[in-house]
Backbone as CSV, one residue per row, in Angstrom:
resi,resn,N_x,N_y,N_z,CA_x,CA_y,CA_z,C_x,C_y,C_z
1,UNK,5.909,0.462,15.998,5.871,0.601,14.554,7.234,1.083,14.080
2,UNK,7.767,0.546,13.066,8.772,1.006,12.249,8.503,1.017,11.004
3,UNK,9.882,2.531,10.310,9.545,2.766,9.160,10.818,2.294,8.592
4,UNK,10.756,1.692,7.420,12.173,1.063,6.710,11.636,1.094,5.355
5,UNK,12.805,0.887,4.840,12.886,0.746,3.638,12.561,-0.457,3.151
6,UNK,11.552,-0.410,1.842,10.978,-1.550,0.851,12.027,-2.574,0.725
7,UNK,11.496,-3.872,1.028,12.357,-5.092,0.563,11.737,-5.591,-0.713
8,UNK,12.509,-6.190,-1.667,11.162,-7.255,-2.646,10.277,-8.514,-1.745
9,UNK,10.593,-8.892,-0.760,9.890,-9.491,0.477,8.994,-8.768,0.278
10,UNK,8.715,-7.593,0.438,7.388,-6.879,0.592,6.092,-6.906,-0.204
11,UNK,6.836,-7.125,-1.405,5.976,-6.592,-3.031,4.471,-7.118,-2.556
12,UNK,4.323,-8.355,-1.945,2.868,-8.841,-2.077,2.074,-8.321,-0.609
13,UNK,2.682,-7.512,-0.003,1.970,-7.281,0.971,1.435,-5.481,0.244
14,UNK,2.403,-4.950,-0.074,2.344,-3.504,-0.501,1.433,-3.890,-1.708
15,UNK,1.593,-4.715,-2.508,0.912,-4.785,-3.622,-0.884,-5.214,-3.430
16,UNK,-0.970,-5.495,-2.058,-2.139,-5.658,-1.662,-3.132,-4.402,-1.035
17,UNK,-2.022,-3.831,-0.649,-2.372,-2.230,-0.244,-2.759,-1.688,-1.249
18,UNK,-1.909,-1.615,-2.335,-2.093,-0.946,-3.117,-3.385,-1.305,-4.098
19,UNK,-3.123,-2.450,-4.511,-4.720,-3.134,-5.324,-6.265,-3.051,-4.795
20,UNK,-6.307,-2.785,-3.073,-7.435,-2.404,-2.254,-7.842,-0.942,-2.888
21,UNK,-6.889,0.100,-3.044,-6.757,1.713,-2.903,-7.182,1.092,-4.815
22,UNK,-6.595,0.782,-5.387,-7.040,1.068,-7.032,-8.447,0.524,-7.488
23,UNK,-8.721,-0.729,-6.399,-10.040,-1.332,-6.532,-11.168,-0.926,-6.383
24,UNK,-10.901,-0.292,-5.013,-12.222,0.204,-3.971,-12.314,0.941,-3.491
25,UNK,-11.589,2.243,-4.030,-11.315,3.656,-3.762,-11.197,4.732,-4.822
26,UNK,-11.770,5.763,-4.656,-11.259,6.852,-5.586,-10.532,7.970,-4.923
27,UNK,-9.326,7.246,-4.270,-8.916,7.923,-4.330,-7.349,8.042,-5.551
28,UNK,-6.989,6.659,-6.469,-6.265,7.161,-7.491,-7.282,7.051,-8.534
29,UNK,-6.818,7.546,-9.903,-7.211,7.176,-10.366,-6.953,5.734,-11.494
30,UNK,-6.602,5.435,-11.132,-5.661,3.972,-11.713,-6.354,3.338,-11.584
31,UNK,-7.097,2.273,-12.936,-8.090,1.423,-12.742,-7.442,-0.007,-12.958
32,UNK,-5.985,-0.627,-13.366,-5.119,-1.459,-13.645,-4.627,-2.177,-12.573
33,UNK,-4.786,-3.113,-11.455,-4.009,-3.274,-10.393,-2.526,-4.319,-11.314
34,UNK,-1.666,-3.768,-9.975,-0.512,-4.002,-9.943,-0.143,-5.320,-9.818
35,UNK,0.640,-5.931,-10.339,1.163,-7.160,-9.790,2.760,-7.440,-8.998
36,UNK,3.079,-8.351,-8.167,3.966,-8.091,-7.387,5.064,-7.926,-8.071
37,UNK,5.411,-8.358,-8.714,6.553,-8.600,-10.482,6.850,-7.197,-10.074
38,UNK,5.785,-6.091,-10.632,5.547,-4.982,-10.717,6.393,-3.800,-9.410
39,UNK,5.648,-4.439,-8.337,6.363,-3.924,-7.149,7.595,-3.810,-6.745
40,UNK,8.030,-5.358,-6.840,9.051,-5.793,-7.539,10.117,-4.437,-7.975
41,UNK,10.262,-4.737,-8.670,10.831,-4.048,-9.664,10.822,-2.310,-9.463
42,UNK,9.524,-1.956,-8.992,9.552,-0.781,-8.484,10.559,-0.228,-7.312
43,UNK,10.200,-1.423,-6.219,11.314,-1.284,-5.243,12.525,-1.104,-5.528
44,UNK,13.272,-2.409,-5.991,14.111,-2.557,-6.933,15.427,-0.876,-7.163
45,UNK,14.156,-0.130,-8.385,14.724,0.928,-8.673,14.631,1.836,-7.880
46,UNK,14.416,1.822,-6.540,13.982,3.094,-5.912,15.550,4.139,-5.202
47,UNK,16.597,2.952,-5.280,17.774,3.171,-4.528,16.895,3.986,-2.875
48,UNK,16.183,2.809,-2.206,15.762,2.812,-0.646,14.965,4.073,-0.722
49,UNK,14.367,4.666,-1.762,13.387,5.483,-1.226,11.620,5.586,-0.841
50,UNK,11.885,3.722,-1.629,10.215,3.275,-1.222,10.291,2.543,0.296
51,UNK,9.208,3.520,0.788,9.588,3.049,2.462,8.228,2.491,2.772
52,UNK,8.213,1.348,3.695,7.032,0.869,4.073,7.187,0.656,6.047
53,UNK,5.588,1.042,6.521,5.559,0.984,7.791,5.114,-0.718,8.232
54,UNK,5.703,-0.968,8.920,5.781,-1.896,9.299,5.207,-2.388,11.254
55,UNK,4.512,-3.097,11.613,4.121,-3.571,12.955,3.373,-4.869,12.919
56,UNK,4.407,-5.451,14.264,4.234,-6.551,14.805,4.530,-7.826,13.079
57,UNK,5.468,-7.472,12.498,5.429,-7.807,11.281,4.302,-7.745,9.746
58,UNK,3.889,-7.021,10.070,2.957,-6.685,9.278,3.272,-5.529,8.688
59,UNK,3.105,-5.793,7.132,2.747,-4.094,6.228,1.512,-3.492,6.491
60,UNK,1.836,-1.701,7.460,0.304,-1.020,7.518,0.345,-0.132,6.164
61,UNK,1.360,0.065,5.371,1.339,0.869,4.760,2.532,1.357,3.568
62,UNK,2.875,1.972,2.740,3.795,2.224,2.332,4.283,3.815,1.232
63,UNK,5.164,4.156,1.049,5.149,5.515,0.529,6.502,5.399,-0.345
64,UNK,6.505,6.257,-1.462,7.615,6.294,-2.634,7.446,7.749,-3.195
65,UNK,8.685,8.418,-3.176,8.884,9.464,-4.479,9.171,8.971,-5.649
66,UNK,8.917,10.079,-7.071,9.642,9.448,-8.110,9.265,11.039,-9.128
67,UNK,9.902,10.978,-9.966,10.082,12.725,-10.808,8.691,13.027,-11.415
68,UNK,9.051,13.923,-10.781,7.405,14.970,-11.593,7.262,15.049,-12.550
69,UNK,8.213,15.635,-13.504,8.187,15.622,-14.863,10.067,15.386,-15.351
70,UNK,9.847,14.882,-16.466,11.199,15.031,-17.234,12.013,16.041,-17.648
71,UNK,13.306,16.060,-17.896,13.782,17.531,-18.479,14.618,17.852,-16.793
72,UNK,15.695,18.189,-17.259,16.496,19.175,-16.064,16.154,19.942,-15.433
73,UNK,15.168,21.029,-15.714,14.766,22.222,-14.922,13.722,21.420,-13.948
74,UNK,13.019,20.450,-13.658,12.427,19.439,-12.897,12.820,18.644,-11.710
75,UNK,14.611,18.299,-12.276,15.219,17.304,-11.510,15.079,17.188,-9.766
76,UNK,14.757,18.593,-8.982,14.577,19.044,-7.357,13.217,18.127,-7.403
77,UNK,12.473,18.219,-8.008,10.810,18.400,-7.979,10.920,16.671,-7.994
78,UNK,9.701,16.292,-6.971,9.668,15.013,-7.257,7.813,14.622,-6.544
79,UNK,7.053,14.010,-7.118,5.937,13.569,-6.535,5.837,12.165,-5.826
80,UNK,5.043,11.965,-5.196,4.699,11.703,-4.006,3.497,10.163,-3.879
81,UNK,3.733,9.261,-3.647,2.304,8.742,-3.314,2.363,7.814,-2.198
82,UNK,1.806,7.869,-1.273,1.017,6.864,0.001,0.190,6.409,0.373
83,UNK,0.222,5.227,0.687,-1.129,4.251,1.022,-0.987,3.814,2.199
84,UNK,-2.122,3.472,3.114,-2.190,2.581,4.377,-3.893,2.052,4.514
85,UNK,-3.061,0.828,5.043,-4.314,-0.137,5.407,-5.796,0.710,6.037
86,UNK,-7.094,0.592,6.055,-8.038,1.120,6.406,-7.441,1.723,8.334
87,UNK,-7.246,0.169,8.745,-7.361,0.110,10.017,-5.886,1.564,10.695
88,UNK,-4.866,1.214,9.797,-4.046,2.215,10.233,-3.729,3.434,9.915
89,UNK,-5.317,4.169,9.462,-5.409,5.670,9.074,-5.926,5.697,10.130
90,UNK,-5.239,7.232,10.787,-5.421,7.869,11.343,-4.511,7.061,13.340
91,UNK,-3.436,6.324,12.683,-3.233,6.000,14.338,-1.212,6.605,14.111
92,UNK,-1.041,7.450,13.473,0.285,8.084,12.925,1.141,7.383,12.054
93,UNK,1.121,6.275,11.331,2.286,5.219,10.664,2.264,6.423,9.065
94,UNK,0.999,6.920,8.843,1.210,8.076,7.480,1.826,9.075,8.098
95,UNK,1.696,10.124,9.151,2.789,10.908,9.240,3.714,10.642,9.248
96,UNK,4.395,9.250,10.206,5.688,8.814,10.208,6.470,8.684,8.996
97,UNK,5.853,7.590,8.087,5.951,8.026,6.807,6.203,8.826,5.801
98,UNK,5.338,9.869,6.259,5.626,11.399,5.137,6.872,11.898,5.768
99,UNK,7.074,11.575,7.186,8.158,12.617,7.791,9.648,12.038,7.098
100,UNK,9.559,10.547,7.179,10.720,9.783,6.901,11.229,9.633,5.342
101,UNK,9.863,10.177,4.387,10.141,9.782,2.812,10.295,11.425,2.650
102,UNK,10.248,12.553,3.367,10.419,13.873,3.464,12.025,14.255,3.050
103,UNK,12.670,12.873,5.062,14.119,13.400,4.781,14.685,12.619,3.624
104,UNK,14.358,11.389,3.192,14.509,10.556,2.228,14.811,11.439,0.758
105,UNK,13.878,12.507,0.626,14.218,13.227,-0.244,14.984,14.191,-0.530
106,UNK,15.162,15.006,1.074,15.571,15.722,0.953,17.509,15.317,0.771
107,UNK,17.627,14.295,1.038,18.883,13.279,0.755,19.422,13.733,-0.916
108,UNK,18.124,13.090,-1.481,18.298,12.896,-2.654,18.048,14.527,-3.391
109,UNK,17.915,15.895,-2.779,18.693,17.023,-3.194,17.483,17.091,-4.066
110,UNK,15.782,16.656,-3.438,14.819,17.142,-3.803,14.292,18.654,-3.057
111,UNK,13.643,19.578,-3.433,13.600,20.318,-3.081,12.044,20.901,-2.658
112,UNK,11.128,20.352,-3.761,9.853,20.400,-3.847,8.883,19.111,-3.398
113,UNK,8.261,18.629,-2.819,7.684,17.329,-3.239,6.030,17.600,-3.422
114,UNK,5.627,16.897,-4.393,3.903,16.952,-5.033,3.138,15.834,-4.340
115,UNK,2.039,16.354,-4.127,1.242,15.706,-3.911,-0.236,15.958,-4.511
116,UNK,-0.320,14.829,-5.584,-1.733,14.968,-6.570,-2.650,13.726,-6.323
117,UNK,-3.762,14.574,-5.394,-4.721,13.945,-4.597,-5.713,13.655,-5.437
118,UNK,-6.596,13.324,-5.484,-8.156,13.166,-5.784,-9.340,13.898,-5.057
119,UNK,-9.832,14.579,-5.652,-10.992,15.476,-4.683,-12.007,14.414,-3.757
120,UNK,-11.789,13.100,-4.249,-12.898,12.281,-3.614,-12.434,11.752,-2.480
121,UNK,-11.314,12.621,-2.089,-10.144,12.004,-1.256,-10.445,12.923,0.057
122,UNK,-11.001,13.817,0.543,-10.475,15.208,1.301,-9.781,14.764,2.869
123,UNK,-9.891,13.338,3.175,-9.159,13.042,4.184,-7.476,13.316,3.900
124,UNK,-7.261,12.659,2.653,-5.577,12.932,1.928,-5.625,14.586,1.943
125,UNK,-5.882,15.100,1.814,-6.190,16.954,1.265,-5.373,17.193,2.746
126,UNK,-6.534,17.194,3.719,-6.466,17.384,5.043,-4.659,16.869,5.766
127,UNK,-4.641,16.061,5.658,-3.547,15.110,6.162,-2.253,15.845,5.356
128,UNK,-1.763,16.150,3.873,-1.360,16.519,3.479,-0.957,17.828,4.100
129,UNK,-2.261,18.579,4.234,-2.410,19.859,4.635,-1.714,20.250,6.058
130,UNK,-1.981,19.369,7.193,-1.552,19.282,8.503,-0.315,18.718,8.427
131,UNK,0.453,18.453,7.377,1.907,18.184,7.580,2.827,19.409,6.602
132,UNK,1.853,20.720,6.525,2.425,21.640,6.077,2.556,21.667,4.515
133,UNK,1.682,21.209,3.795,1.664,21.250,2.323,0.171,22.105,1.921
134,UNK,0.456,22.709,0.763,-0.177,24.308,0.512,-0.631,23.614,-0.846
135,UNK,-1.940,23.639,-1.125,-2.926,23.834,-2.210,-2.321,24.787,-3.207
136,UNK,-1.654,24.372,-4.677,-1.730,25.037,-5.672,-2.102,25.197,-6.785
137,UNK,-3.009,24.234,-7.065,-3.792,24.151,-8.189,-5.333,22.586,-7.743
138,UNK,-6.252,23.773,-8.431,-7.397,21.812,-8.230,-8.025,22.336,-9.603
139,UNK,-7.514,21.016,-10.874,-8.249,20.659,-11.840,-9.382,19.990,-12.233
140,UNK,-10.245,20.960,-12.465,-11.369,19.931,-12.394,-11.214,19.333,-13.561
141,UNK,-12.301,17.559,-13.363,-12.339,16.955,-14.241,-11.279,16.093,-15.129
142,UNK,-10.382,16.531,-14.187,-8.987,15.331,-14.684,-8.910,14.314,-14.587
143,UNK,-9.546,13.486,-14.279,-9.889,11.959,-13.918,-11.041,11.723,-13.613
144,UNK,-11.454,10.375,-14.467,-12.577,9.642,-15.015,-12.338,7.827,-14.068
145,UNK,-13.129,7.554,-12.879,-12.875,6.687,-12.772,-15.239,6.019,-11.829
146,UNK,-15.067,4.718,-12.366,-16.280,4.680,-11.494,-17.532,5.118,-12.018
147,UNK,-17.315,6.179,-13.297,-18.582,6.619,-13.712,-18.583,8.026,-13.248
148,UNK,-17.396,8.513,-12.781,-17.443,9.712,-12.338,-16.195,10.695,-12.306
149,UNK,-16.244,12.296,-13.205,-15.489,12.749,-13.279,-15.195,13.367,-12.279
150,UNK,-13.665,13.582,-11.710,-12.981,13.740,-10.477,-11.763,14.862,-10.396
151,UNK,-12.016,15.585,-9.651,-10.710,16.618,-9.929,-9.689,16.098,-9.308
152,UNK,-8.473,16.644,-9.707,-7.271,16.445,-9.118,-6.805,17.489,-7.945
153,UNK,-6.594,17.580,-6.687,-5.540,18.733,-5.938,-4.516,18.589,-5.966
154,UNK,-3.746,19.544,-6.590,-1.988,19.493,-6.038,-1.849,20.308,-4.946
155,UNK,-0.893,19.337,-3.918,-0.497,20.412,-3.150,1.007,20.250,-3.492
156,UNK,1.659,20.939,-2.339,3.276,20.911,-2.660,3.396,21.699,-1.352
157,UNK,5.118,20.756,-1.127,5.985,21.306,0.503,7.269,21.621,-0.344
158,UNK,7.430,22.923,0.026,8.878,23.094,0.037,10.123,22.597,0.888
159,UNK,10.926,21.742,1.036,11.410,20.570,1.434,12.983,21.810,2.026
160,UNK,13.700,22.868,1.315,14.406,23.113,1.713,14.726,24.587,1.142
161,UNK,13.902,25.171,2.006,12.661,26.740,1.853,14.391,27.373,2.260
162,UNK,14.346,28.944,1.116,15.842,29.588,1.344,17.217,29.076,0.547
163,UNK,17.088,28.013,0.524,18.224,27.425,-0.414,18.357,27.985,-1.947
164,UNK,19.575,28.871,-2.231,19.803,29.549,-3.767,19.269,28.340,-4.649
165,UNK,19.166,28.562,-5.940,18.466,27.584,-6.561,20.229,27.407,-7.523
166,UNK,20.165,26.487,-8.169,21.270,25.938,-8.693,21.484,26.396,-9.860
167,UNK,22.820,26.257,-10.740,22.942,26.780,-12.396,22.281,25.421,-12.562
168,UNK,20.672,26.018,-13.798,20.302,24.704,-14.102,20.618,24.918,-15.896
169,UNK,21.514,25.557,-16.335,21.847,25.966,-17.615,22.340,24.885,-18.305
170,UNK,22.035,23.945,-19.957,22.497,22.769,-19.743,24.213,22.855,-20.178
171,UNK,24.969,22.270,-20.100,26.173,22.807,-19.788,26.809,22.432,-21.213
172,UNK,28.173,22.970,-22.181,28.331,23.330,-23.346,28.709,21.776,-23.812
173,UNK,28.940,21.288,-25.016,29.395,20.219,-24.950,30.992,20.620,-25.756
């Protein structure tokens, strides 16, 4: 198995991953599937940080950061999302993954990374959890999908624990 970085080659394989997980899962809550255009384009902007696992030529899976919220005091902070095929949960291509879109971030002079699960999820909770990410908030009732209201868990890894934090003052013009 290898982990690399998203090609637009990919879009319709990831975009199939992904349309399974929005279709027939709660675990997002996103009821809209994606189209490859879409993926596309996502990749595209990622400057190589959407990474997909790859074996025997095949997409098992794939993972992307992108900003938590807007505004400067944010810019470290970045959230999180990953998907893999049924068959390749639980045989390591998601740790590999988290480990590789980890240093991926930590590149990019992220400091925090989020992860906002779905309670209907507790395999993601777990998995999250065993790669060292800490529960800091579960909202209930934040998502409506299926006929059923669903809390959200955040967890969060500190990516580069000790590091002074930066002048985030916005600077004079």
């Amino acid at each position: 198995m290898i982990i690399r970085p998203a090609t637009p080659a990919d879009a319709e394989a990831v975009c199939a991953i992904a349309n399974w997980v929005i279709r027939d899962t709660l675990a997002t809550f996103n009821t809209i599937e994606k189209t490859p255009e879409q993926v596309r384009a996502q990749i595209a902007a990622s400057n190589g940080s959407y990474l997909v696992a790859e074996q025997d030529a095949r997409i098992l899976g794939h993972a992307y950061f992108f900003p938590f919220r807007s505004g400067p005091g944010y810019r470290f902070t970045a959230e999180h999302t990953i998907h893999l095929l049924p068959a390749a949960q639980g045989q390591g291509a998601g740790r590999r993954l988290m480990q590789a879109l980890e240093e991926k971030a930590k590149q990019a002079e992220i400091h925090v990374l989020i992860a906002s699960v779905s309670s209907a999820n507790p395999a993601a909770i777990a998995f999250h959890a065993a790669l060292g990410y800490a529960e800091t908030a579960r909202m209930p009732e934040l998502g409506c999908k299926q006929g059923r209201w669903l809390d959200t868990v955040f967890l969060q890894k500190i990516l580069t624990p000790g590091i002074p934090a930066p002048d985030s003052a916005p600077k004079p013009r």
